[in-house]
N, C-alpha and C positions, 0 to 999 in steps of 0.2 A: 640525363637519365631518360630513358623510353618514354615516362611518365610525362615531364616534360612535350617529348615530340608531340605526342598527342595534345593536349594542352594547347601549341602552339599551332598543331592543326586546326582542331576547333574555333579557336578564337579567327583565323583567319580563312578560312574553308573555301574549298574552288566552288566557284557560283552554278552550283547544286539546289533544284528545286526543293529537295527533302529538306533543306538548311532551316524549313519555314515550322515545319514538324516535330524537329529538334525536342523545343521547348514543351511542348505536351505530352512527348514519350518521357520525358524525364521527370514529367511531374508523376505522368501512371505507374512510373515503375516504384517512384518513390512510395505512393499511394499501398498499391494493390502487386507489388511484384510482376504483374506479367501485362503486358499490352500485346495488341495487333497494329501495324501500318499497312496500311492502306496505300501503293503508290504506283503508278504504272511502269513499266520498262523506261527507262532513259533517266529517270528522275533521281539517282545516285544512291538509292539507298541499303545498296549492298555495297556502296563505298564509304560513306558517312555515317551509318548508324552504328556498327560496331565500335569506331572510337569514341562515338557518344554513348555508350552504354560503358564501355573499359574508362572512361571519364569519372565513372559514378563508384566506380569498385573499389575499394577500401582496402587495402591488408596483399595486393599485387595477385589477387585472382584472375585466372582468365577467362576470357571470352571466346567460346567457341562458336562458330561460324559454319551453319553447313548450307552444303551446295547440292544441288541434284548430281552434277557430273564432276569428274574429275577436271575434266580443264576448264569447267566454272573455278573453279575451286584454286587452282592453280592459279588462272587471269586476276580474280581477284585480289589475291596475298600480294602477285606481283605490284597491280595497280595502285593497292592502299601505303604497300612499303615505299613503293618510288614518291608518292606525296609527299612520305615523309622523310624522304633523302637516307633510305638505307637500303640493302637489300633485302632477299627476303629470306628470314632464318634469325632475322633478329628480332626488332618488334613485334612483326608481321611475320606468321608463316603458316605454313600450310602440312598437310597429312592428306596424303589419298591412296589408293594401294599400289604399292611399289614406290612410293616417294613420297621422303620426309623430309622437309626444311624446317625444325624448333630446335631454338636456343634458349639456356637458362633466363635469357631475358622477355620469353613471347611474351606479350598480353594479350594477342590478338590473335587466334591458330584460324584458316578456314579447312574444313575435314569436308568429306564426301558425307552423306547421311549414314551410309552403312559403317564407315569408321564412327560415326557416332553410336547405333545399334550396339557395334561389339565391347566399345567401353564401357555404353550401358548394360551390358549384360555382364560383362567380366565384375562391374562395380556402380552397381543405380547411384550411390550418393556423388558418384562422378570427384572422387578428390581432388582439389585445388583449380576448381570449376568453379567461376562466381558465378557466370551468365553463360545462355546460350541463346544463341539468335538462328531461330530455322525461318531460311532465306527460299523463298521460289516455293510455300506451301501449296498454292495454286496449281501446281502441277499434279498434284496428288498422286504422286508413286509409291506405290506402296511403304519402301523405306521410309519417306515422308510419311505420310498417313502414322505406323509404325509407332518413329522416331517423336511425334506429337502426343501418342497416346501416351508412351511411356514417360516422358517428361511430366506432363501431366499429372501420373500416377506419383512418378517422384517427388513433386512437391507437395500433392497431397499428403504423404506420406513418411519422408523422410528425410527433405530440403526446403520448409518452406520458402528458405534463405537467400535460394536459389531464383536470379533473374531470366525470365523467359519474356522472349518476343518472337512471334510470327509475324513474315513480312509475306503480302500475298499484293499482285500486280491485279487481281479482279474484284467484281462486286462481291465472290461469297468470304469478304473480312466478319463481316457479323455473325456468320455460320460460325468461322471460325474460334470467334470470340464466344460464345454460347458453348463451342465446346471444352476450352482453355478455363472455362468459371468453373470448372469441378477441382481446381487447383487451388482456387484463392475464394475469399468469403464474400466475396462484393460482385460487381458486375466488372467483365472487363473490358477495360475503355479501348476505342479504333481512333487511331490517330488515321483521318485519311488527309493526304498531301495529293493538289492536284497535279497532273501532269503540263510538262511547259515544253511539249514538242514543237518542233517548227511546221507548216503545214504539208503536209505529202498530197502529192498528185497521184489520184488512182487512173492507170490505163488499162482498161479491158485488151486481155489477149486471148481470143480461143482458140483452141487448134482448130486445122482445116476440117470439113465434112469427112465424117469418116476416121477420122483418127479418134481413139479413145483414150485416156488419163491411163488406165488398168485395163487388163483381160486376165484370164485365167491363167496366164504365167508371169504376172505381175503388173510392170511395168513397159508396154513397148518401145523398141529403138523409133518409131516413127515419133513418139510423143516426145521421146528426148531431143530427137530433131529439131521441133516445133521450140520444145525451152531454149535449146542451144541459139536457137535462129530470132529468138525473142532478145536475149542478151545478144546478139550481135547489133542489135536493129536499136535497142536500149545505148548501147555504147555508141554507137554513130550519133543518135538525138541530144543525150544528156551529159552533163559531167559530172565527176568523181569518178569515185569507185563503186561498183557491182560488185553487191551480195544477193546471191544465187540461194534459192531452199529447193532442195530434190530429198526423198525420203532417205534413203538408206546412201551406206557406202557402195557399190554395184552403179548406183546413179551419180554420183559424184563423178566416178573413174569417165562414165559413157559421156556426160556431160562434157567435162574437161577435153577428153579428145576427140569430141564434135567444135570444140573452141583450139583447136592449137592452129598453128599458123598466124593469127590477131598480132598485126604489128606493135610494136610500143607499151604492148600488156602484159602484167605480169599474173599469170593465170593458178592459183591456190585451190587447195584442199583444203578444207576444216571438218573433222568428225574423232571420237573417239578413240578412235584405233592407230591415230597417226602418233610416231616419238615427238615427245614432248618438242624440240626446237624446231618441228616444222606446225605444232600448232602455235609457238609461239611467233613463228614468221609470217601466220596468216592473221595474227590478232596485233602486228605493228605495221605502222603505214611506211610506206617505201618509198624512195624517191621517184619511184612510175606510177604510172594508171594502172590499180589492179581488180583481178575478177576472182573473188573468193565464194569457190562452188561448197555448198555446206549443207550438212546434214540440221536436225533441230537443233543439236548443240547452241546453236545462234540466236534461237529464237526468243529465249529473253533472261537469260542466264549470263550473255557474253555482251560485251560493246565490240565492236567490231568499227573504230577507227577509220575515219575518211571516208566510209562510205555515205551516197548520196542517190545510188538506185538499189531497189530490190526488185529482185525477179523474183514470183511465189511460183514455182510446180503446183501446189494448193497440193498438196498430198502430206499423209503423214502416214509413219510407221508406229502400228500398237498391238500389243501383246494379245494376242487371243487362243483360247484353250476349246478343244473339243472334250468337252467334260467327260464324256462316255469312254470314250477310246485313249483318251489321256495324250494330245499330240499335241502340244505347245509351239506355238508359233507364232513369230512377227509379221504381222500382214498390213498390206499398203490399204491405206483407205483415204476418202476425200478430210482435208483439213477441215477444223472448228472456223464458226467466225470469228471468238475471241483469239483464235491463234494467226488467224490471219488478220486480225488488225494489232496480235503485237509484233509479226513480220514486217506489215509494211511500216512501223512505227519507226524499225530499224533506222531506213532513210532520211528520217526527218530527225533524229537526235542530236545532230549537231550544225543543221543549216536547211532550207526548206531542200524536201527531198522528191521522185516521185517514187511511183513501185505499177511495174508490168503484171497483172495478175494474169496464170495460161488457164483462165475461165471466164466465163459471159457474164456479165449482169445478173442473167434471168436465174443463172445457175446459185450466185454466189445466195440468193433467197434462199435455195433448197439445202444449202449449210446446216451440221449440225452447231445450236449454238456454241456448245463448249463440248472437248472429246472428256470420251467417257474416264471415270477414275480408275485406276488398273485395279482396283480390289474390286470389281465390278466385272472384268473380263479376264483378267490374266490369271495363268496359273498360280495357286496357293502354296502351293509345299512348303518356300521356302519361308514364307508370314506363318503357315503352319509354324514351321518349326520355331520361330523365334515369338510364335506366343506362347509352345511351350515351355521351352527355356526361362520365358519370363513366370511362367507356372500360371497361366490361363490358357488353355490350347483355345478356347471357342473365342476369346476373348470378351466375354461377358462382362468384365466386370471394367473392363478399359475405355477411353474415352475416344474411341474410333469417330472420324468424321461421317463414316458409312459404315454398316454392318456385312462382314461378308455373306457374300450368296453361301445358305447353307450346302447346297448341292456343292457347288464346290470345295468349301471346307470342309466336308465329306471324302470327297473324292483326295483330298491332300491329308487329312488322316491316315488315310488309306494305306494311300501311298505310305507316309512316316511308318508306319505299324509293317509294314513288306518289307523296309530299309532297318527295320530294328530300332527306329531311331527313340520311337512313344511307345508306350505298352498298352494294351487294351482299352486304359481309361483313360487315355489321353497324357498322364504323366513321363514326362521324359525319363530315356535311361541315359545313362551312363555312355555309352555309344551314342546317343542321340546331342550327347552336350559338346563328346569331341566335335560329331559334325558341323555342331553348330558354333563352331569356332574357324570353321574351316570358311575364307571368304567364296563362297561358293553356292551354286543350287544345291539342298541337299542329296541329292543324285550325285554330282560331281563326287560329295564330299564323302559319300559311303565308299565310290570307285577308287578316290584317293587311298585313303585307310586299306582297304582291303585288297586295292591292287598292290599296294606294295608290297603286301605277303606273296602275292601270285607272280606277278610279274618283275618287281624289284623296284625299289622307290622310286630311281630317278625317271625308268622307265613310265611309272604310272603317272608321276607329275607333269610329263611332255603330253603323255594323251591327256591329263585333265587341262592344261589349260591351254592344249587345242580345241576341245571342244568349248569350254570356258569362253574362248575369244571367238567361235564361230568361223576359225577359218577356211576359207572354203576348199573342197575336196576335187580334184580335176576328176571326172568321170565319176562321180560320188565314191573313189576310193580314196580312203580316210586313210592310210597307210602311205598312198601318193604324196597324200599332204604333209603326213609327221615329215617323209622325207625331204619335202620342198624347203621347211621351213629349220632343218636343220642343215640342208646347201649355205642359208641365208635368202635376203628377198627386204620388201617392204615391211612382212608382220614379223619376221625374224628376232629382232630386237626385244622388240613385248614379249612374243612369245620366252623369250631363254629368261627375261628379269620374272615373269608368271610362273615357270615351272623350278628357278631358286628358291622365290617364296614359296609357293606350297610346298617343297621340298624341306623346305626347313619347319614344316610346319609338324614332321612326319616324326614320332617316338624313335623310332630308329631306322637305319639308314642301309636297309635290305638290300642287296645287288643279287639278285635268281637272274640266271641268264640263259634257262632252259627253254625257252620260247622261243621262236623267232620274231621279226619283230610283225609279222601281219598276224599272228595268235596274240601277243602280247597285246598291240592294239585293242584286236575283237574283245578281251579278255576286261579289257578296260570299259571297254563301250556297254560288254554283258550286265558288269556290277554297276553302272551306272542307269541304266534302261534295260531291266529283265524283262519287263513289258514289250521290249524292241525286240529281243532276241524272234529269231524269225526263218523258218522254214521251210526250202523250195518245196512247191506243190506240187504232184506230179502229174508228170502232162502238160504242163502247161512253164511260164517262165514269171510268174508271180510268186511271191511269199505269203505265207498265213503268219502273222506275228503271236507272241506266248498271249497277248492281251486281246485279239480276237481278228484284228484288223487285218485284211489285206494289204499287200504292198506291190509295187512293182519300178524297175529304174526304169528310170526313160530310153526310149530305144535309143538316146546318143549315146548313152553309159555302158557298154557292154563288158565292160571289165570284171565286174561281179556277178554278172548275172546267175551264169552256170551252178554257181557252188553249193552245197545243199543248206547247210549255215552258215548263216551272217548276222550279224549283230547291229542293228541298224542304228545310228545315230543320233539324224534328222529325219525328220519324213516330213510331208504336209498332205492333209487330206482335203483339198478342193469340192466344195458342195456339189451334188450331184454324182462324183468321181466315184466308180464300185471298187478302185483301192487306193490307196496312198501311193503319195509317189517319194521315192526314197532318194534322198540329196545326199546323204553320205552314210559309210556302212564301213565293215570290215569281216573278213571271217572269222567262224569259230567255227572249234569242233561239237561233236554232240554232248562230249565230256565236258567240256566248258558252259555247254549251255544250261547243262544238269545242275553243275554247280552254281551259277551265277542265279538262277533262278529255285533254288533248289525248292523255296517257300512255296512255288506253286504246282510242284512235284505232287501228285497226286494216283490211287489208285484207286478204281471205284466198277460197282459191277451196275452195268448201265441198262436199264430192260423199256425199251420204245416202239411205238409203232410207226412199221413203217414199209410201205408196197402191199396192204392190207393184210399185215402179220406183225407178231409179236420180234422183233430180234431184240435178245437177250446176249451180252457181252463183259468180259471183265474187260475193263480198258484202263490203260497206264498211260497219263497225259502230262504233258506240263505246257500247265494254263490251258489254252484252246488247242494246243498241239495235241493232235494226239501221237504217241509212239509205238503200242501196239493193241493190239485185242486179241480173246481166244474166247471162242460162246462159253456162256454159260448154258448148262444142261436144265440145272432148276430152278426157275426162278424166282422169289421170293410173291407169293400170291399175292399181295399189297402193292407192290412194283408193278405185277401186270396189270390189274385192276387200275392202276395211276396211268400208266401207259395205254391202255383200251380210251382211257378218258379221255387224256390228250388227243389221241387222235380222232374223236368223235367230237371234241371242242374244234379242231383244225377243220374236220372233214364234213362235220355235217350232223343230226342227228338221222336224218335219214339213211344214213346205214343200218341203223335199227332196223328190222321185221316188221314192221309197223302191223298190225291187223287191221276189217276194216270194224274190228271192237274197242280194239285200242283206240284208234283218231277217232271214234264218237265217243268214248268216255274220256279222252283228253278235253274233245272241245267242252263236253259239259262242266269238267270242271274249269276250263276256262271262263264259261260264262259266271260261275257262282262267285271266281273269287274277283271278278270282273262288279259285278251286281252286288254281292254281300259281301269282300272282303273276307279279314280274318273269321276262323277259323281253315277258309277254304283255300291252298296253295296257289302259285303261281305256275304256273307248266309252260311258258313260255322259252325257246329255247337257250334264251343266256338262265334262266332260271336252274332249269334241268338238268343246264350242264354244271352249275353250280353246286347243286346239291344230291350230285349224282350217285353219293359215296349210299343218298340216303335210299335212293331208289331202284338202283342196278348194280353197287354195290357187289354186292353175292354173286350177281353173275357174272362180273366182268375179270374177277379172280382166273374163271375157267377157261377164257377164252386164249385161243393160240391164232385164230386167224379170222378172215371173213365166213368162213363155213359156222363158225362158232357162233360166230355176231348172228349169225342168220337162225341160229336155235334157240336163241331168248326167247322168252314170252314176255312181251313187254305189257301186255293187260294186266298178267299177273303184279309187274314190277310196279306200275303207274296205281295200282290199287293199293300198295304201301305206303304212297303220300294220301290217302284219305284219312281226314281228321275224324280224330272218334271223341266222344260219341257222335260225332254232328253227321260222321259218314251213314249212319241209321236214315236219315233224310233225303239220300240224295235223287229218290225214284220221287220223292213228294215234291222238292225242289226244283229240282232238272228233268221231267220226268221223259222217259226215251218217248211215250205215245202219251196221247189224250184220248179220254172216251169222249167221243161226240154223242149229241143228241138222241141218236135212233142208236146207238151203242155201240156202234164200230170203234175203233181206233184209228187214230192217225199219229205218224211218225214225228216227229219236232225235229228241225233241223236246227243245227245250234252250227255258229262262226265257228272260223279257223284260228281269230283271236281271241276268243271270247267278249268283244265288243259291239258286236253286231247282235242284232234282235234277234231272238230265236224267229225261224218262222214257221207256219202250221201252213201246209197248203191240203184245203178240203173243197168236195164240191158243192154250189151253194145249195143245194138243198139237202146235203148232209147238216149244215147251218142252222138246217130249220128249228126252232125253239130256242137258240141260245138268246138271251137277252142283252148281252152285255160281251164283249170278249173276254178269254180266259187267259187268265193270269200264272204266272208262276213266279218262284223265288221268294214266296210266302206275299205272294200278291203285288210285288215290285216291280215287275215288269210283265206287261203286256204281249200278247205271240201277236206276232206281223201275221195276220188272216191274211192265206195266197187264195182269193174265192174263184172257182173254175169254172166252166160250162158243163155241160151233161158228157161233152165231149173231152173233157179234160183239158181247156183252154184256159188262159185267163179270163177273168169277168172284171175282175177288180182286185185292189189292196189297200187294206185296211188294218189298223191298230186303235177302231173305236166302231165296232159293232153295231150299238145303239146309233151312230149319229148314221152308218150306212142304213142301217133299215130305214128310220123317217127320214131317208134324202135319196142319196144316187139308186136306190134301190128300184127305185119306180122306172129309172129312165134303165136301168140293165133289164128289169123284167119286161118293160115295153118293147126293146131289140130281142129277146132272148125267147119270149113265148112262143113266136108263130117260126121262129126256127125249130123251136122246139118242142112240139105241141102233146107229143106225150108223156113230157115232165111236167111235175105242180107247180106252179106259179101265184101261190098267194098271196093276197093283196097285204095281209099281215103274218107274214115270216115268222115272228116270233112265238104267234098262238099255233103254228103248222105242226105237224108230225113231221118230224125228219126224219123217213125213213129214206128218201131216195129216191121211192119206186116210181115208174112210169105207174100214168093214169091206167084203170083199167076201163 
């Protein structure tokens, strides 16, 4: 019996570090239901703990088992079943999309995380589910992250009964266990097991001067060079086998036929996208020396057999989103140091190993320590959707390891609510549940559904899981591609088992074949990315997209360029870059675009300034497109007056008529609300422009152009922000003159901010009698005395009267008399007449 094999594995188990661990996980689960282990890459515990958890299960429950990747998922079932001398589909098996191995007898299933999401959604209590063991949480992909909270929730809730364990290869186990306590009443315990690798030699490799890891079109062929020439140079020094890490598939390919020619080697791909019996021929050791070029797949999800070098590129590929423009994309950036020490860990798991790093010492400092969690960077939509479905869209109420960036759970709202999928308050519809049944982004999964009315199912299912698989487009035409991959080729196979399934996924089974197939395409691409839809600009050979963006193909691509719409795909928009640049596309017509986007069909009478005039327009757009306009004749007085405003917030306020009454009763009231605050306004230009509706209001209704602007009276307008009663005060406050001594006046000159002193410039023996200087603002501030000669020069300045008369006064009148001998010169200023006059 199964039960048995297991049993008989346990009791004799291959000499696996975790074997040490065993006993404390099974005391926690007995305890408290749910533990965390603690174990690094190599130490077996994605091979030994699930038969020691299906040990403890009572009544032939099983144990589900998830993987970040499918051919984790796959390696594993195989490895665990061959211990136990069967294949896999009996004891042991495996689920991941498009391939199933379970028999009436599993106890042991490994699933991908997202096969675990949709059974949790189809049914949380998960029937005839004893245990579930989430393997690799360290990596924090969303499905994981997800896939934790909702377990979580289900044992609070509905399964206490239910065994969970998270198995995490780094230090954040006790994060994780603090988050898994909202499930069970106690604290949960961390089994951590140390790691028993053998020791790895690190050799510094940087590229030559000049060479760079990345530039702005990715990855360069010099730096593949540089890796290529590192495993060649690797293979001559060391033995075993070489495992190679380069980011994406594109580097795999470049790498491999910079290595062909290598006598005696047998040279592998590993990554995602390859038929299962050519991953399974890079994860068995062969009777040659092999070089297994691989994407992260390897990095701590896979054992990868007989190897005893690694090459690190130190790069990794991670999902990043331009939140504003909505442009998803996988971008090369420098690897973590946690991931580059469980790369070079690789080498050392089954004999001392070393590992070539293609960077410096000084560099590998400037590491980040760990890569960031994709609920941190990557696009939302699809965690959107599936915390609707769970019936929390914000997910508030779930035990998230991290909380999403609201901005972006925003912007994937958004999104949901344009696709139909949520309604206003975040509750899913009906449309929104099928999508989210569909294993897809929900973009794919609205294109799926709705193309097959437009285009015909099987047609919509070959473009959805073209784009689904990312195959790349020659010349960015996406129509090149449908055709390449139904010649046949490398992706060929995936692709035909991807568009079966979703096909079958599809209520009924449409054949329209009034399309051709590059409308049919676009047509697909339109419902999938209405945001993409996109229209040449005229004049020029770029697109304006429905969502606001620029685009343009690169000048190698000229196959699309011309066409007026296209439906864009891919795009990536590069910092700095004034548009996107467009990887794959297809046409449509305008009809198409109407329809695909129809939600942001709009018609609107638009009234702006602009070349110092009002233009006033009906305008019919979709999204940022516009399609046509015709003036409007009248246009709504409230619109112009908004429109005057804008462009006087753009342009300036000095477009205004300024008087020179106006800028001296501004600045006075700048000083009082400067000196006294409330009651008295702010007039400063972000002020003004702010509250502009309160003070030019009325007049900016009227205006059609610059001629207009130039007929306001802005003294009259600026006299409306005077607070009353207080405005009764404001000649006693701020007063525009002062009477001097002998009874003249003099002008007070107030700032341009109102933070500057007033100041009073008088001549000194206009001075004569004041005791003290003169105050304003209800005696708050002092006037800056400008004191001058007879001849209207300076003499001095001052803002304390009293200390000039008993001090410097003596030494200006001793320079100043015998210049100026028929002016008074009093020995005591303050007792003088100030009348001014020369002596007689």
């Amino acid at each position: 019996m199964p039960p048995d094999l297991i049993r008989r594995l346990l009791e004799n188990p291959p000499d696996l570090p975790v074997r040490s661990g065993l006993p404390a996980l099974e005391i926690a689960l007995r305890e408290q239901g749910v533990a965390v282990m603690q174990a690094p890459p190599g130490t077996g515990k994605t091979t030994l703990v699930p038969p020691a958890v299906a040990a403890m299960v009572a009544g032939g429950g099983r144990v589900v088992v998830t993987q970040p990747r499918r051919i984790a998922a796959r390696a594993a079932a195989r490895r665990l079943a061959s211990l136990l001398g069967e294949r896999v589909g009996q004891t042991v098996g495996h689920t991941v999309r498009g391939d199933r191995a379970v028999g009436p007898d599993t106890r042991i299933e490994f699933v991908t995380t997202g096969v675990l999401l949709r059974r949790l959604q189809r049914d949380p209590e998960l029937p005839g589910v004893a245990a579930v063991v989430l393997d690799e949480v360290h990596e924090r992909q969303l499905d994981a992250d997800l896939a934790l909270a909702f377990l979580v929730d289900v044992r609070a809730t509905v399964r206490d009964d239910l065994l969970l364990v998270a198995m995490s290869a780094t230090v954040e186990a006790e994060r994780t266990a603090a988050t898994l306590a909202a499930s069970t009443t106690g604290p949960v315990p961390v089994v951590d097991v140390p790691g028993a690798l053998h020791p790895v030699t690190t050799h510094w490799a940087p590229p030559p001067p000049g060479v760079l890891p990345t530039d702005e079109r990715g990855v360069p062929p010099r730096f593949l060079d540089h890796v290529a020439a590192t495993v060649r140079h690797a293979v001559s020094t060391d033995p075993g086998d070489v495992l190679v890490f380069v980011p994406g598939v594109g580097e795999v390919d470049g790498v491999m036929r910079r290595l062909s020619g290598l006598g005696d080697v047998d040279v592998l791909a590993l990554h995602g996208r390859l038929p299962a019996q050519e991953q399974d021929r890079a994860l068995t050791q062969g009777a040659r020396r092999r070089i297994v070029v691989s994407t992260a797949v390897a990095e701590s999800s896979l054992t990868v057999p007989g190897v005893r070098i690694v090459v690190d590129a130190g790069l990794s590929r991670e999902p990043r989103t331009d939140q504003v423009r909505g442009l998803p994309a996988l971008v090369t950036v420098r690897v973590s140091r946690s991931a580059a020490e469980q790369r070079a860990g690789r080498a050392g798991r089954e004999a001392p190993g070393v590992v070539h790093r293609c960077w410096s010492r000084a560099d590998h400092a400037h590491l980040p320590a760990h890569p960031a969690p994709e609920i941190a960077v990557a696009d939302l939509t699809g965690f959107c959707l599936e915390l609707a479905a769970w019936g929390d869209v914000d997910g508030a109420s779930l035990a998230l390891l991290d909380p999403p960036p609201p901005p972006a759970l925003e912007t994937a709202r958004q999104t949901l609510v344009g696709l139909g999928a949520i309604d206003a308050t975040g509750a899913i519809t009906d449309r929104g549940r099928a999508m989210a049944q569909v294993p897809a982004d929900p973009r794919l999964a609205r294109a799926l559904l709705d193309g097959a009315e437009a285009v015909g199912a099987h047609r919509a299912a070959e473009v959805v899981a073209l784009l689904d698989d990312d195959v790349r487009a020659p010349g960015g035409d996406l129509v090149a591609a449908l055709r390449g991959v139904r010649r046949g080729g490398p992706a060929a196979r995936s692709w035909a088992e991807a568009v079966a399934r979703l096909e079958s996924l599809l209520p009924t089974r449409t054949s329209r074949t009034g399309l051709t197939d590059d409308l049919a395409v676009g047509t697909v691409v339109a419902l999938a990315h209405p945001g993409r839809i996109a229209r040449r600009r005229s004049g020029g050979g770029s697109y304006l997209m429905v969502s606001g963006t620029g685009a343009a193909f690169r000048a190698a691509d000229p196959s699309l360029a011309g066409l007026p719409w296209i439906a864009i795909a891919d795009a990536e928009r590069r910092p700095g870059a004034r548009d996107a640049t467009i990887r794959s596309a297809a046409p449509i017509t305008e009809d198409i675009a109407l329809d695909a986007a129809s939600g942001v069909w709009q018609e609107a009478d638009e009234v702006t300034w602009a070349g110092g005039r009002i233009v006033a327009r009906r305008v019919t757009r979709l999204g940022a497109i516009e399609l046509s306009a015709v003036p409007l004749a009248d246009p709504p007085p409230d619109a112009v007056a908004a429109a005057v405003a804008d462009g006087l917030s753009r342009e300036g306020l000095a477009m205004l008529p300024w008087s020179e009454a106006a800028v001296a009763l501004r600045r006075r009231m700048a000083f009082l609300h400067d000196a006294l605050g409330e009651p008295w306004p702010d007039v400063g230009d972000e002020a003004l422009l702010t509250r502009i509706d309160a003070w030019l209001g009325a007049d900016l209704a009227r205006v059609r152009g610059s001629r207009d602007l130039g007929r306001i009276d802005v003294l009259s307008a600026l006299r409306r922000l005077l607070p009353w009663p207080a405005a009764g005060r404001l000649d006693e406050l701020a007063p525009e003159r002062v009477t001097l001594p002998n009874g003249k006046g003099a002008r007070v000159e107030y700032g341009a901010t109102g933070t500057e002193q007033p100041v009073l410039s008088v001549r000194l023996q206009d001075a004569f009698g004041w005791t003290a200087t003169p105050r304003i603002a209800d005696g708050r501030v002092p006037l800056l005395l400008h004191l001058l000669t007879p001849a209207r020069r300076p003499a001095a300045v001052t803002a304390d009267l009293e200390s000039f008369w008993a001090g410097p006064y003596r030494q200006v009148r001793a320079e100043l008399r015998g210049r100026y001998p028929k002016h008074a010169w009093p020995e005591d200023p303050t007792q003088a007449q100030a009348t001014g006059a020369r002596r007689t």
